[in-house]
C-alpha positions, 0 to 999 in steps of 0.5 A: 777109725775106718768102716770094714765090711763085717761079710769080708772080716767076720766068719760067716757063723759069727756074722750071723750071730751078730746079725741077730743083735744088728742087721744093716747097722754101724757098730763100734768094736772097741779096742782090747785092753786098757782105755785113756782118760779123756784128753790123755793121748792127745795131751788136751788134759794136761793143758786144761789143768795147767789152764786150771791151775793158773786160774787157781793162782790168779784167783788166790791173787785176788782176781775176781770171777768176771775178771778170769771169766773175760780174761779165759773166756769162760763162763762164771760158772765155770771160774767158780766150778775151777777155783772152788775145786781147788783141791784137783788144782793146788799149787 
């Protein structure tokens, strides 16, 4: 994302009412159309859920929480938010 001078892209009336919301400040125009789910472009969600659902199979294989929480390195909490959830992640 680059910055744009809103005085060389924007027509001087629609610069003006903008100027009546924003004077001398960033904003961000957002994209038309439909947005991603986080992760989904760069392919960070798929590898989340895979991580996820290794997890879920190790804990259904008797692995304890502190086991999976050195092993990932990930917090307690987060284990027990991931294998109780298992639902999102079943096999």
């Amino acid at each position: 994302m680059s910055y744009k001078n809103a005085a060389k892209i924007l027509p001087s009336y629609l610069l003006r009412e903008v100027q009546k919301y924003i004077e001398g400040g960033l904003i961000y125009v957002p994209r038309n159309g439909k947005k991603s789910g986080w992760g989904c472009v760069s392919g960070t969600r798929e590898i989340i859920d895979s991580r996820n659902r290794e997890i879920l199979r190790l804990f259904e294989n008797n692995y304890s929480v502190d086991e999976l929480s050195h092993k990932f390195h990930l917090s307690d909490e987060t284990i027990k938010k991931i294998v109780y959830r298992k639902a999102k992640y079943s096999l």
